[in-house]
N, C-alpha and C positions, 0 to 999 in steps of 0.2 A: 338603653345603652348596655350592651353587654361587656359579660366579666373580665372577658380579652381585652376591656378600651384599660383597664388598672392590672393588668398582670405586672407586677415587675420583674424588671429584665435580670435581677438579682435570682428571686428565685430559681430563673432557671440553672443558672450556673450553679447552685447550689442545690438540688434538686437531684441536675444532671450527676455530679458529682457523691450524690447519698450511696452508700455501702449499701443499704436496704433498697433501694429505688429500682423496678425492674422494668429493662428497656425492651423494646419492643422495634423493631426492623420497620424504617420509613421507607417506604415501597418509593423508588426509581423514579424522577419524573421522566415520559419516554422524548429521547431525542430525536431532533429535528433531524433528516436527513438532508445536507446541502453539500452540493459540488464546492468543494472546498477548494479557495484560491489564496494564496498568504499573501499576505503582505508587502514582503520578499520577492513575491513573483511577481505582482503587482507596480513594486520600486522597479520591477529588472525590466518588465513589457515600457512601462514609460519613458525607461533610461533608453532603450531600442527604438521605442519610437522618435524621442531627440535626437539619436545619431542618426536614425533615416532622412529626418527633415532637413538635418543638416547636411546631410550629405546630397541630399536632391538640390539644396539651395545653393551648396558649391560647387554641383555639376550646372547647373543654370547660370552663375554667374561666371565659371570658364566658358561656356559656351558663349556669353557674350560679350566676355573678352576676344575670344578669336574673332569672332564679327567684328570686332570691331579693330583689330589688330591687320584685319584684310583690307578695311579701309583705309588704315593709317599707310600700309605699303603700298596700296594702291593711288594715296595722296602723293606720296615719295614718288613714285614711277612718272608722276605728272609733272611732277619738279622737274626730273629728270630727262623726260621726254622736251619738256622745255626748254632746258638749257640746251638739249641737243640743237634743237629747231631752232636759237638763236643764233649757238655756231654755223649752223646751214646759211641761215641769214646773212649772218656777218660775211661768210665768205663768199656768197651771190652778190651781197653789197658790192665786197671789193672787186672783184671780176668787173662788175659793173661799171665802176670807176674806173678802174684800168683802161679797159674798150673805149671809154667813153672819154678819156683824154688821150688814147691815141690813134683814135681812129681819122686824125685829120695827119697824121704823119706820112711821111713816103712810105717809111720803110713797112709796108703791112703786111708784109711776112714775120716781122719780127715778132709786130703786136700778135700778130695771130700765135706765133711761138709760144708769149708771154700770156696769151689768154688760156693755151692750151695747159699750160702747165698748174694754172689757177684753177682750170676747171677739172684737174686731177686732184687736184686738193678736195674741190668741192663733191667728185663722186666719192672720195673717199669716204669725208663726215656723214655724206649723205648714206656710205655702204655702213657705217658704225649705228648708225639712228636703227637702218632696218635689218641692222645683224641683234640687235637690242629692241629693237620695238616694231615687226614687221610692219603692222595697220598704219605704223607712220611714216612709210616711203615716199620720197619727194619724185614725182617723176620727172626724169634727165635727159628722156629720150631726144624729145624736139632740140633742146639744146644742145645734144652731142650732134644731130642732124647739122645743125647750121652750123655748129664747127667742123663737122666733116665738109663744106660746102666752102666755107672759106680758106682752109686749110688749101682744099683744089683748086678754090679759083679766088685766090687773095684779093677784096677789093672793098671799098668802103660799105657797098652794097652788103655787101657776106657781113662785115661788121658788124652794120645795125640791124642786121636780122639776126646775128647772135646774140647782137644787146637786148633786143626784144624780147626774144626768147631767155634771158637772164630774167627778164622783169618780170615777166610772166613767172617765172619759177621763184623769185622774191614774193612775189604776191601772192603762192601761191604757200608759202613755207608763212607768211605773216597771218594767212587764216588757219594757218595749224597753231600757228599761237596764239591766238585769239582763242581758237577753240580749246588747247589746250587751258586756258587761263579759264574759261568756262567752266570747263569740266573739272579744276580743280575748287572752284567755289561751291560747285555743287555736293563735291566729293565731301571738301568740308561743313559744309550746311548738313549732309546723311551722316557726317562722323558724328558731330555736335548731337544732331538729334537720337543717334542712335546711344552716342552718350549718356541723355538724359534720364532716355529711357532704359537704361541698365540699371543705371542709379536709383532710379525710381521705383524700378519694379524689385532689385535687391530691398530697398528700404521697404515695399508694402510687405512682401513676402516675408521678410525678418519682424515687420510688427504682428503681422497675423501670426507666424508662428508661437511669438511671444505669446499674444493676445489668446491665444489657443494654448500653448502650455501654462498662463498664469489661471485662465478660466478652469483648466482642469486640475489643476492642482487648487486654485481655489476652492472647487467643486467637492474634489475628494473631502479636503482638510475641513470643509463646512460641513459635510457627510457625517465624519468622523468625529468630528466635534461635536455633532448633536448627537449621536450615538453613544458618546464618554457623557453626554450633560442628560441625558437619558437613563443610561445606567444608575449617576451618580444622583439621582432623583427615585428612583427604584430603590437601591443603596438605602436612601433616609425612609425610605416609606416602610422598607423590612425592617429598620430600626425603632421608625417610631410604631412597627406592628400591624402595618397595611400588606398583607401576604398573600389575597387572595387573587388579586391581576398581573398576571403573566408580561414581561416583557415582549412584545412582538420580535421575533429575531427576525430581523431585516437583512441580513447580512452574510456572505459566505467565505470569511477567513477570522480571524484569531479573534476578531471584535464580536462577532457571531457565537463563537465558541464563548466565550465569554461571557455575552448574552444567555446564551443554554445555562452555562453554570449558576450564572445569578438565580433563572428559573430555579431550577434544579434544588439549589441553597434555599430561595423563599417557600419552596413546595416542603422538604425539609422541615427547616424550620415551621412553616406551620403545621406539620404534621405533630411535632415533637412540644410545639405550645401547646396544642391541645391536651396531649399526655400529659403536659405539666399541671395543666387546669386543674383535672382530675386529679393529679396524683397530691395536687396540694391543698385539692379541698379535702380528701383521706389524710391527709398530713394534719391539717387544722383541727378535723374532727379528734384524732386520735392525740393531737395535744391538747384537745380540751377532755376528751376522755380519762387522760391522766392527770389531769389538773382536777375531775371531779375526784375519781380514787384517789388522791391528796389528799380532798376538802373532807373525806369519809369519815375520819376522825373525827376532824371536829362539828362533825355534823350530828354525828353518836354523839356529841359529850351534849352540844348542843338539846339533841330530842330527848338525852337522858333526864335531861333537870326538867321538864316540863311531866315526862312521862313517870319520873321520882312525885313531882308533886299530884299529879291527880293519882296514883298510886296510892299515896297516903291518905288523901282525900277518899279518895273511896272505901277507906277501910276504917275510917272517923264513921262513914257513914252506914258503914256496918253494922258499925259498934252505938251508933246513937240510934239504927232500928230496933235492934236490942234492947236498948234501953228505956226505948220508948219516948226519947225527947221532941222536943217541938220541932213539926216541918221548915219552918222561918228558917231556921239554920241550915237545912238541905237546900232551900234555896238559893244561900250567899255562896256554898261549895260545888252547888250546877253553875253558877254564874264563873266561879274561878275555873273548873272544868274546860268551858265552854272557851276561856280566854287563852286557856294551853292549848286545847286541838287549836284553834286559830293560828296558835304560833305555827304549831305544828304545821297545819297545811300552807302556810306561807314559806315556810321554809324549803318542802318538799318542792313545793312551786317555782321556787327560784330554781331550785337546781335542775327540776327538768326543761325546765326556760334556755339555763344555761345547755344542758347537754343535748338537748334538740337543737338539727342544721336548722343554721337561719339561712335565707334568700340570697343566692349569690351575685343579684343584680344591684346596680348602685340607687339608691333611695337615699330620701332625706330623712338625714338623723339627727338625734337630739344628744350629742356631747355628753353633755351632763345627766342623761339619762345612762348611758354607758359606765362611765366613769361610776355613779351609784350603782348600779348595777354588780358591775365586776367588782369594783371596793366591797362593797356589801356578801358576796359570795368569798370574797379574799379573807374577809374578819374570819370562817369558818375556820381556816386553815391554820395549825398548830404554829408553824410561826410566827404567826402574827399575833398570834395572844399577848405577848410581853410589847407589842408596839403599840405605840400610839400614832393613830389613824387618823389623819382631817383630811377634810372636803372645803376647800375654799373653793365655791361654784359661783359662776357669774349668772345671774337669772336674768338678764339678759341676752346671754350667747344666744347669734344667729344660727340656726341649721347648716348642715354642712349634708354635699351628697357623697355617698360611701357605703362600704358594704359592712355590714353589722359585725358580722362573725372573723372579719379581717382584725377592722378595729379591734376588738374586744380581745381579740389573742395579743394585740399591740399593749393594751393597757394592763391586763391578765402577766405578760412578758416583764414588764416593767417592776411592776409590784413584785413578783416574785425575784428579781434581780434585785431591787431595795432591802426585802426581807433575808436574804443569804448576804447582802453585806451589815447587816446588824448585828448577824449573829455569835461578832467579835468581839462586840463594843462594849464594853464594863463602863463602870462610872458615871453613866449619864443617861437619861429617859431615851429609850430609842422610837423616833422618830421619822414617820412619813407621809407630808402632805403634798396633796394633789390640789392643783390652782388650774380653772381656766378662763378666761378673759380674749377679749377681742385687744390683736396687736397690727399694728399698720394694716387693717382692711382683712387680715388673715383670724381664723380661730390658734389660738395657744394654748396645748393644754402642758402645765411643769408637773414631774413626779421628781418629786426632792427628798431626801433621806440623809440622817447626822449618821454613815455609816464610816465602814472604815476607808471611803474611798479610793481612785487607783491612781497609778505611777501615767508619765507622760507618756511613757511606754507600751504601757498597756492601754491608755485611751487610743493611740493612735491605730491600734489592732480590733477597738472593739466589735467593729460591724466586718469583720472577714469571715468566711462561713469556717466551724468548725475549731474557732480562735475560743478558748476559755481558759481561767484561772483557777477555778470550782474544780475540783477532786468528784463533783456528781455534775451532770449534766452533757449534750452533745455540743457545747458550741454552738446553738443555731438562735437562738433565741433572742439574739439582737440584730441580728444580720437577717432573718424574716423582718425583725419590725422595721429596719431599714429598708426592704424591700416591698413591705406593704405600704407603706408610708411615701417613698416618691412613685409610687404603682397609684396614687391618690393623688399626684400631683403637690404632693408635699416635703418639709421639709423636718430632719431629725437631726438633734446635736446634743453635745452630752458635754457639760463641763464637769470636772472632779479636782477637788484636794486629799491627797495621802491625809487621813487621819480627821478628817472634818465631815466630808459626806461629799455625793453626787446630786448633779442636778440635770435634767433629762427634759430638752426642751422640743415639743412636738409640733408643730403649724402645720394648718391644712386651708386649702384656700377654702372661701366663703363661695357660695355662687350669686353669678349677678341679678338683678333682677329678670331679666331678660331671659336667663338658664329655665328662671321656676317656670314662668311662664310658656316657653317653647317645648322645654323637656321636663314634663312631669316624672316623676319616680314612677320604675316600673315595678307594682305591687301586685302581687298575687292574690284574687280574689279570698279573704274571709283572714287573710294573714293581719298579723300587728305589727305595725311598726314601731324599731326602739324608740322614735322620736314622740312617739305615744306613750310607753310602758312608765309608768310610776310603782315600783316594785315595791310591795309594804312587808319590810325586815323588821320582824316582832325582836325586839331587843337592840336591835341595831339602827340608832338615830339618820336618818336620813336630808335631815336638814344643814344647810351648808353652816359650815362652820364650826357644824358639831364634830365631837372624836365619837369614831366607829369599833 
C-alpha cells in the first residue's frame, strides 16, 4: 500500500500554507479542443424547433379545416339546390292540376290563358335555379312547344300534350331531387369521414410531437444527469485521493468545460500531493532532528555518569598496578567497565534508531513497542527529569498497520505537549502516564498529565494549524498529529480541565483478519520492524507499569 493511501488531507492545508514551504509550478493539464455549443444555445435550437413543429402542425390543421369547410358549403348548395328543385316541383305540380281540371271546360282559351301565366311562374323558378346553379337546368323547351300549339290552336288535344309535357318535366325535376338527396348523403358521409380523419391525424401528430419532445428532453436531462452523477463520483474519488484517472470529457458546452476543469483540478492536486509527500517526510525528519538536538543534554548528562565512573575506575586501577595488588580486583572493575560501555552503546543505539528514516510504507506495528520507544528516548530530555513517567502497556494489544516514523512524531508530539504544561505546576508530583488497551474493537493509546490544563477556549482551537499558547513553538504540533492520525484512519480527542491536567485519547483501527492475510506489510528486505524492536534502556525500566 502506498504512502498516498494515509496522506492526510490536513497536512496539505497546512503544509500549503508554511512560510518555509517552497512551491513549485504544477504544469497545465492540456485542454481538450471542442466545438463549443452552450447550453443556451442548445435551450434556443429546441425552443425553435417547437415553434416550427408547431407551426407546421397549425398549417395542417388549417389546411384541413378549409377541406373541410368546402364540403360543408358544398353540403349547403345541395340544401339549396334542393329546395330550389322542390319549388320547380311544386309549381309543375300546380300547372298540372290546373290543366287537368280544366281541360274538360268550354272556355280553352281561357285555361290555356291561365296555364300560360302558371307556366311563366314556372320558367321563372326554373330561370333562378339556373342563374344560381347552371348544371341544374330544368329543360322547358318541349313544354313551351305545346303551349305555343295550344295557344294557336286551343283544343283539348293541345291540353293534354301540354299536360304531358308537364309530367315529363315533374319527373324530370323529382330525379334532380333524388339525385340531389344522393349527393348530399354522400357529401355528408366525405364531410364525417374527412372529419375523422383531421382529428385523428391532428391527435397522432400532436402525440408524436409530444412523444418526440419528451424523448429528447428525456434524453438530454438523462445525458446530463450522468454527467453531473459522474463528475460528482470523480468529486469523491479526488477527495478520498484517487487522482490518477481522467474524466473522459464527453461533452461540448459548460458541462464539458467543467469536466476539463475537474481534470485540470485532480492533475493539480496530484501534482501538488506529491510535493507534499516529500516535503512532509523533510518536515518529519527535521522535527525529529530537532527533538534529537533537545534530547543532546541529557544525553551528555546521561554518558557523563557512566563515562565519570569507568574514569574513576581506571585510575583505582592504576593506582592498585602500582601498588601491586591482587588481579581479583581488576577483575570486578573490568566487569563494571564492561556494564557502562553496554549502557553506553544502548544509548547511542537508541538515538540513531530514532534519528534514522524509517520506511514510509504502511507495516504492522507494535504499539507498545513505540510508545517504549519514544517514552524511553523522551526520559533523555531535560524536561522530563522532574516528571514522573508510567507506561501502563496492554501485552496483549493487537498490531496495528501504520507508518513508524508518523506514529512516533504522534507520540514524540504528545509527550512534549504534557511536559511544557508541567512546567507551571508547583505543589504536586508532576505527572505523565501513557495507557494502551484494546476499546470497542479499536487500539486506544491515553497520554494523560496533572498539568495546568486549557480553557474551553483554547481546546476548541487546538488542532488548527499554527494555533498555540506556548511563547516557543510553531503551532503545528497537534494539528500534524491530527492529521497523521485520521491519515491512519483514526481518531484524536483531547479532554482538559483548567488546573488539573489533559488527557489525549488516540484510536486506530485494528486490522481484520482478512487485511493480514490478503495484504501483508510491505517491508524492505534486511529492515526491522517497530513491531519487532525491544529496545534495551540501561537505566530506564521498560517494563509496564514501571516509572521511566
Amino acid at each position: 500500500m502506498a504512502e498516498t493511501a494515509v496522506v492526510p488531507r490536513v497536512a496539505e492545508k497546512l503544509l500549503a500554507g508554511h512560510p518555509n514551504e517552497e512551491h513549485t509550478t504544477t504544469p497545465a493539464v492540456p485542454e481538450r479542443n471542442v466545438s463549443e455549443v452552450p447550453l443556451r444555445v442548445k435551450g434556443f435550437l429546441a425552443f425553435a424547433a417547437v415553434v416550427i413543429y408547431a407551426v407546421l402542425l397549425t398549417t395542417f390543421t388549417f389546411n384541413k379545416k378549409a377541406e373541410l369547410v368546402d364540403e360543408f358549403e358544398r353540403l349547403q348548395n345541395l340544401y339549396k339546390i334542393e329546395e330550389h328543385f322542390r319549388q320547380v316541383d311544386a309549381t309543375a305540380f300546380h300547372i298540372v292540376m290546373a290543366v287537368f281540371m280544366n281541360s274538360d271546360k268550354d272556355d280553352q282559351i281561357a285555361a290555356v290563358q291561365r296555364f300560360q301565366s302558371n307556366f311563366e311562374l314556372l320558367k321563372r323558378k326554373n330561370a333562378e335555379l339556373a342563374l344560381s346553379y347552371p348544371y341544374a337546368n330544368v329543360n322547358l323547351a318541349r313544354v313551351e312547344q305545346a303551349l305555343a300549339q295550344a295557344t294557336a290552336h286551343p283544343s283539348a288535344a293541345a291540353l293534354a300534350m301540354m299536360n304531358s309535357e308537364l309530367l315529363k318535366v315533374k319527373i324530370e325535376v323529382t330525379q334532380h331531387i333524388e339525385e340531389s338527396r344522393r349527393e348530399q348523403i354522400a357529401t355528408a358521409e366525405r364531410f364525417r369521414m374527412q372529419w375523422d380523419s383531421a382529428a385523428l391525424a391532428s391527435l397522432l401528430f400532436g402525440l408524436i410531437g409530444l412523444l418526440l419532445l419528451g424523448a429528447i428532453i428525456g434524453l438530454f436531462f438523462t445525458r446530463l444527469t450522468n454527467d453531473l452523477h459522474t463528475l460528482k463520483a470523480r468529486a469523491l474519488d479526488i477527495i478520498r485521493g484517487e487522482r490518477n484517472v481522467m474524466t473522459p470529457v464527453t461533452r461540448n458546452d459548460e458541462v464539458g468545460e467543467l469536466m476539463q476543469a475537474v481534470n485540470q483540478m485532480a492533475s493539480a492536486l496530484d501534482e501538488r500531493e506529491k510535493e507534499l509527500v516529500i516535503a512532509r517526510q523533510k518536515y518529519f525528519h527535521q522535527e525529529k532532528m530537532a527533538a534529537v538536538g533537545a534530547l543532546a543534554a541529557g544525553v551528555a548528562h546521561e554518558i557523563g555518569n557512566p563515562i565519570a565512573a569507568m574514569s574513576g575506575v581506571l585510575q583505582e586501577m592504576v593506582l592498585d598496578q602500582s601498588s601491586g595488588k591482587r588481579e581479583t580486583a581488576e577483575a570486578s572493575k573490568l566487569a563494571m567497565l564492561q556494564t557502562h560501555i553496554h549502557r553506553l552503546s544502548a544509548i547511542t543505539r537508541e538515538i540513531s534508531e530514532f534519528a534514522a528514516p524509517q520506511p514510509v510504507e504502511l507495516q504492522l506495528l507494535d504499539l507498545n513497542g513505540l510508545v517504549r520507544t519514544t517514552a524511553g528516548l523522551m526520559g533523555y530530555d531535560k524536561r522530563m527529569r522532574r516528571v514522573n513517567l508510567r507506561l501502563n502497556l496492554d501485552n496483549q494489544l493487537p498490531a496495528i498497520y501504520g507508518v513508524a516514523d508518523q506514529l512516533t512524531q504522534v507520540i514524540m508530539n504528545l509527550l512534549i505537549n504534557a511536559a511544557d504544561a508541567l512546567e507551571t505546576v508547583e505543589g504536586r508530583a508532576q505527572e505523565i502516564t501513557l495507557n494502551t488497551g484494546v476499546v470497542g474493537g479499536n487500539v486506544r493509546l491515553t497520554v494523560a498529565d496533572n498539568g495546568c490544563g486549557m480553557a474551553q477556549d483554547t481546546l476548541n482551537r487546538v488542532f488548527e494549524a499554527f494555533f498555540t499558547t506556548k511563547r516557543k513553538g510553531n503551532g503545528l504540533g497537534l494539528s500534524l498529529c491530527y492529521s497523521i492520525i485520521t491519515g491512519h484512519d483514526g481518531t484524536i480527542e483531547i479532554d482538559s480541565t483548567p488546573g488539573e491536567g489533559t488527557q489525549v485519547l488516540v484510536t486506530l483501527p485494528v486490522p481484520a483478519a482478512e487485511e493480514l492475510l490478503m495484504e501483508p506489510p510491505d517491508i524492505p528486505p534486511g529492515s526491522q520492524t517497530t513491531a519487532t524492536r525491544q529496545p534495551v534502556m540501561a537505566g530506564h525500566p521498560n517494563r509496564e507499569g514501571d516509572t521511566l
